[in-house]
C-alpha positions, -999 to +999 in steps of 0.1 A: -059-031+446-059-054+479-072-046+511-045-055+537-054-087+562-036-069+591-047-036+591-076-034+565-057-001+541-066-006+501-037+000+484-025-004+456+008-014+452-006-041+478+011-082+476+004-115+490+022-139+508+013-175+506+017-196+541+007-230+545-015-226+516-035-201+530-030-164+509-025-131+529-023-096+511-005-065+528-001-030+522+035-028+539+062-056+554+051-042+582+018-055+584+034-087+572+055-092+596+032-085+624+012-110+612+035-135+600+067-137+617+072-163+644+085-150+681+109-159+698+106-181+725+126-166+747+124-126+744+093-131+724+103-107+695+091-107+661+118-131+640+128-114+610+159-131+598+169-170+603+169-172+636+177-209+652+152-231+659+155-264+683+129-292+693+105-270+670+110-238+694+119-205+674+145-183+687+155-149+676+193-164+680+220-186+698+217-167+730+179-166+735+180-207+724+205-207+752+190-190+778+156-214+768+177-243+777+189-253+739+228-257+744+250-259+716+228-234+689+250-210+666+240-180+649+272-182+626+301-206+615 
């Protein structure tokens, strides 16, 4: 069993996700994703798919990285 590092819940069905070399166990993609995810710098929500990043700024997608002042982004092909 692993005690979760967001919100401390020993479970057992728990897993880890390895960042930058440093180890973090969960309970629930939840918890991982609060913890884990980059935001947006625009809207500042969580980033759960690709997203688009520019100049090493995250955005959620074209239209945030536009509204941030990164022209010429696209979501899709």
């Amino acid at each position: 069993m692993g005690i979760c590092a967001k919100c401390g819940n020993d479970y057992d069905k728990s897993f880890d996700v390895v960042m930058g070399g440093q180890r973090l166990t969960f309970d629930s993609f939840e918890c991982a994703i609060a913890m884990t995810a980059p935001r947006c710098t625009h809207c500042e929500c969580r980033i759960i798919g690709h997203g688009v990043e520019a100049e090493g700024r995250m955005f959620c997608c074209a239209h945030c990285a536009g509204h941030g002042g990164a022209h010429g982004l696209r979501d899709r092909v």
